[in-house]
C-alpha positions in Angstrom: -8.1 -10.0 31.0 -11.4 -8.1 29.4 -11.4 -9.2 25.7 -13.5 -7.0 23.4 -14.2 -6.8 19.9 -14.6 -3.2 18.5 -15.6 -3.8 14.8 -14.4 -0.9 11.8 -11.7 -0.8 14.5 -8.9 0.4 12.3 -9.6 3.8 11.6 -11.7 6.8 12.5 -14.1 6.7 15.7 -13.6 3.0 15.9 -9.4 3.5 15.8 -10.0 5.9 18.3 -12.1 3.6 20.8 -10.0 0.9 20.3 -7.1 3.2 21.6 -8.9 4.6 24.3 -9.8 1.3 26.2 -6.3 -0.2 25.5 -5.1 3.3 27.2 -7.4 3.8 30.1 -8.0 0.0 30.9 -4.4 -1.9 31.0 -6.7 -4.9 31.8 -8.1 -5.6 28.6 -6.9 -7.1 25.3 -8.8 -5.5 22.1 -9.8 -7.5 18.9 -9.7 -4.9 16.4 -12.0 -6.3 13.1 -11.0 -4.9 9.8 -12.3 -5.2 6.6 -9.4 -5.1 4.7 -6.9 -7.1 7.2 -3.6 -5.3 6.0 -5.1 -2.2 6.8 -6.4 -3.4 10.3 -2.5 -4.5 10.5 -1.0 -0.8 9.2 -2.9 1.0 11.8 -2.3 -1.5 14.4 1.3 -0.8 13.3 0.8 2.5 13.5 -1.0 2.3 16.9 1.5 0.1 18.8 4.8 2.5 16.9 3.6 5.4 19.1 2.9 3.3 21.8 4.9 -0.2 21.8 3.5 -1.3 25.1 0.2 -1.5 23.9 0.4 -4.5 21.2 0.7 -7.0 23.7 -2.9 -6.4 24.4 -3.9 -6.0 20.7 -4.8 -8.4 17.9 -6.2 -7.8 14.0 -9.1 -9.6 12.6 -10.4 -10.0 9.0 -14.2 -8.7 9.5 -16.3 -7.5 7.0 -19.5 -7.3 8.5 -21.9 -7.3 5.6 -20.4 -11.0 4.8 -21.8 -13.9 6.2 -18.7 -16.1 5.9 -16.0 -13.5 6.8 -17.9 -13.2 10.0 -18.6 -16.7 10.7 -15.0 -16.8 9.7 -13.9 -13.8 12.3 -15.7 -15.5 15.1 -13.5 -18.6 15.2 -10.5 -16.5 15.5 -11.4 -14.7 18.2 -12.8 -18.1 20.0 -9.5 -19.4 19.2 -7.5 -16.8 20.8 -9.8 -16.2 23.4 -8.8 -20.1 24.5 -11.6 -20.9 27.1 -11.8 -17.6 28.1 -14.9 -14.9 27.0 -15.8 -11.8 25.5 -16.6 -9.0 28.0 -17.7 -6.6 25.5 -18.7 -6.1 21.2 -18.4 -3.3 19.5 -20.4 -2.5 17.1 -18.7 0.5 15.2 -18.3 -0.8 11.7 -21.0 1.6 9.5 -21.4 3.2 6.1 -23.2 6.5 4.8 -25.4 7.4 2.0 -22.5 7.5 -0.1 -21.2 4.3 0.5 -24.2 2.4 -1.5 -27.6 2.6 -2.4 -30.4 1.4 0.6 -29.6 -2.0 0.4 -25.8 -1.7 1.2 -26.7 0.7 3.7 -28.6 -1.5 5.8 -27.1 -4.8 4.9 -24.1 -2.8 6.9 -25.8 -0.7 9.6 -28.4 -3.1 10.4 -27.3 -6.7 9.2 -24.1 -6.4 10.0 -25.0 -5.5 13.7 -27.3 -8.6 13.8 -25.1 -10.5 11.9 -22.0 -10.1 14.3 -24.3 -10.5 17.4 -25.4 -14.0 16.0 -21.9 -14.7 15.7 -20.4 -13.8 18.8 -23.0 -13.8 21.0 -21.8 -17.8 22.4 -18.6 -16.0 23.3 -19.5 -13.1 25.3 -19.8 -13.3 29.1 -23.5 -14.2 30.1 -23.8 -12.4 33.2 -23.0 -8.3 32.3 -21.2 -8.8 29.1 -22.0 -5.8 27.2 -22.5 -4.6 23.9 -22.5 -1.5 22.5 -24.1 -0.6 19.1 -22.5 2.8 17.7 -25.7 4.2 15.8 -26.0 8.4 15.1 -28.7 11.1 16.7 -29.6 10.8 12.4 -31.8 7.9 13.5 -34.0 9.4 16.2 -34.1 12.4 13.8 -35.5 10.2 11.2 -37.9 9.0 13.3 -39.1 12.3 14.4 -40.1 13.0 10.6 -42.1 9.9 10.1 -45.8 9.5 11.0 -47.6 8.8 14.0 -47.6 5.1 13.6 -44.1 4.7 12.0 -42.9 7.1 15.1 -44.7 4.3 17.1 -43.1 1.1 15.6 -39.6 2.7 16.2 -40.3 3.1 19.9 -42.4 -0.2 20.7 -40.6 -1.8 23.4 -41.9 -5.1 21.9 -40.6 -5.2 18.8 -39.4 -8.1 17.4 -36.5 -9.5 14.9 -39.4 -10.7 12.2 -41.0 -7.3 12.6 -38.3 -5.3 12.0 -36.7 -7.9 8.9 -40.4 -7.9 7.4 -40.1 -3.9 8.1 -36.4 -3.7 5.9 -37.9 -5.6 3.3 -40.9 -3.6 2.7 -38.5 -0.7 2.9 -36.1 -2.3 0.0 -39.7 -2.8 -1.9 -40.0 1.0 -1.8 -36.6 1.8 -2.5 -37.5 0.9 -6.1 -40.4 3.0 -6.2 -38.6 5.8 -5.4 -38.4 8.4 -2.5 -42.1 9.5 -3.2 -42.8 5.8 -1.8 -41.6 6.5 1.4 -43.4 9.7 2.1 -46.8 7.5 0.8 -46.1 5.2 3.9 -45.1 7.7 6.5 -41.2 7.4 6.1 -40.3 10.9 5.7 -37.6 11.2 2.7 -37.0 8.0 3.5 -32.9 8.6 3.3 -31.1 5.8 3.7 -28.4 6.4 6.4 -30.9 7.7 9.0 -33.9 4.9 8.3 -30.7 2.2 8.6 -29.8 4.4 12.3 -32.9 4.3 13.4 -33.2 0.3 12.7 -30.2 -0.6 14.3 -31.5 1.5 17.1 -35.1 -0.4 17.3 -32.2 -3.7 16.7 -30.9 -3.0 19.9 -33.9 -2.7 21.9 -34.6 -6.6 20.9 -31.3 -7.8 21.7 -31.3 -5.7 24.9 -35.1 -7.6 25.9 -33.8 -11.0 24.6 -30.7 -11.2 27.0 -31.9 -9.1 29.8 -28.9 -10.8 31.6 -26.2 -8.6 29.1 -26.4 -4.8 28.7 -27.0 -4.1 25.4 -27.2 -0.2 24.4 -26.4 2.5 21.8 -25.1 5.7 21.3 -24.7 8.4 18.7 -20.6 9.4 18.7 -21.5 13.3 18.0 -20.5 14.9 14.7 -17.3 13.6 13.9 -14.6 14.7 11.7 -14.1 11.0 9.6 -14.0 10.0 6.1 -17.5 9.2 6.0 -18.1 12.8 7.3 -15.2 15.1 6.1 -16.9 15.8 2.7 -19.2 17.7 4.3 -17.0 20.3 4.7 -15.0 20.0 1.7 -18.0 20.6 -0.3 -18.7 23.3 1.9 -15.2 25.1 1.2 -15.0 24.6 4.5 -12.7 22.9 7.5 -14.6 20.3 10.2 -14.2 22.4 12.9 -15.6 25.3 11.0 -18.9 22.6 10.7 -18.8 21.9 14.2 -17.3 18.6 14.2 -15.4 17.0 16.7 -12.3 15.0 16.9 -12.3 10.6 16.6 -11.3 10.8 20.5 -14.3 13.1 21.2 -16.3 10.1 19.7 -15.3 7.2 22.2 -16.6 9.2 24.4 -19.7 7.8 24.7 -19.3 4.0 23.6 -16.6 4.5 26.0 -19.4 5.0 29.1 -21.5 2.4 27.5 -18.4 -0.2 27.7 -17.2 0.3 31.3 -19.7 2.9 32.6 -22.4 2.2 35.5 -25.3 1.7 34.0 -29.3 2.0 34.5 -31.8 0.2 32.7 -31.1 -1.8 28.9 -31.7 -1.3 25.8 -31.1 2.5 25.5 -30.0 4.9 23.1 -27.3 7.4 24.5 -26.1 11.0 23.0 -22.8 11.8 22.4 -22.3 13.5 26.0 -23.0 9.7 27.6 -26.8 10.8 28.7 -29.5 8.6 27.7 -31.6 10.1 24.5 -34.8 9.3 23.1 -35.2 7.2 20.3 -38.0 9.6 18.1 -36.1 12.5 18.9 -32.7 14.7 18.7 -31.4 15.6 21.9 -28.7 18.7 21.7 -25.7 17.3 24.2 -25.2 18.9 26.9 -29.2 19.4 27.1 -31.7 17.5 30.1 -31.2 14.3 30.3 -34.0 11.6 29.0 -36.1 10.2 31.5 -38.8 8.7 29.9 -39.8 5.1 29.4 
């Protein structure tokens, strides 16, 4: 059996992944982390109503990912129930927008949180070709591609390091209180906060990916996705989500999906929403060429 943990598993993009690898894969049991653990249960519920056979292979675990001891916490219940046995794949969907917080609860959730479950679970995965996958947005690479030459640079480095890019947040959280002028003054564009905490987590997995060349470690924007983080969008719009172009929560597995079972080249990528490899300083439409670079 393939365990995996798919953090923000209980609703939206990562509801829909967790479905979609219980569906397509009947050899692998899902630990779905939730926040809010009677909601993880209530859409677990919901999940295994329409289709009974799958909650055999499907657990709930209390995860907040911006919470040190929830996920120190969350990773001896999955060793527990794993019972000798390891992870084959993390998740890492969990993620909040603009409007969830100001910089600071942006990245301690988009960028943290990533690092903070890979600490965690890292001693459970399997060693040899256990992969994770960081689910990230195309707002990251376009971030990047507003910043200077030598913040455009740092993104990219395929040497960068954990202390560089912690030293690089908190210099960032320095400037938050200056206000957005700040971040145009040192090359950060508007500096808004959901596409500079994309673009981290992005530059995160490139470290993780170089530290454990043994795993394979990538990320991947899902595509414009109908979701509550996104659906105000077009409410404020006086509009529907398809009407803005966005596509379904299944439409979004799509690529994690690849990233999780997939043959893949190379490590420590950054993927579109079509499953093609992307550049990090740069929005690629889907459907488009695919990146080749280095």
């Amino acid at each position: 059996m393939r365990h995996i943990l798919v953090t923000g598993g209980n609703k939206g993009i990562g509801l829909a992944i967790v479905e979609a690898i219980l569906a397509e894969h009947s050899d692998t049991f899902v630990h779905m982390g939730s926040r809010d653990l009677e909601r993880g249960r209530a859409a677990a519920a919901r999940l295994t109503t329409e289709r009974p056979e799958l909650g055999k292979r499907l657990d709930v675990v209390a995860l907040d990912v911006a919470d040190d001891r929830s996920v120190a916490d969350a990773a001896r219940t999955v060793e527990n129930k794993l019972a000798g046995e390891r992870l084959y794949g993390i998740v890492n969907n969990a993620g909040i927008g603009s409007s969830g917080g100001d910089l600071e609860a942006v990245l301690e959730t988009n960028v943290l949180g990533i690092r903070r479950v890979c600490e965690a679970f890292l001693a459970l995965l399997e060693p040899k070709g256990g992969r994770i996958v960081n689910v990230t947005s195309a707002s990251g690479p376009m971030f990047v591609a507003a910043c200077s030459d030598e913040k455009q640079r740092f993104f990219v480095d395929a040497q960068i390091s954990w202390p560089m890019l912690r030293a690089f947040i908190d210099d960032c959280l320095e400037m938050a209180k200056k206000g957005a002028t700040a971040f145009a003054a040192n090359g950060l564009g508007d500096g808004s906060p959901y596409g500079l905490s994309k673009a981290c987590a992005n530059a995160y997995t490139v470290i993780v990916a170089r530290e454990h060349p043994a795993l394979r470690v990538n990320a991947c924007t899902p595509g414009f996705i109908a979701t509550d983080m996104t659906r105000h969008y077009a409410e404020s719009a006086g509009k529907s989500p398809a009407d803005l172009g966005m596509k379904t929560p299944a439409d979004g597995a799509r690529a994690p999906m690849h990233l999780l079972f997939g043959t893949l080249e190379g490590n420590g990528r950054f993927y579109g929403s079509d499953a093609k490899r992307s550049p990090l300083d740069r929005y690629r439409a889907p459907g488009s060429n695919e990146y080749t670079g280095s």
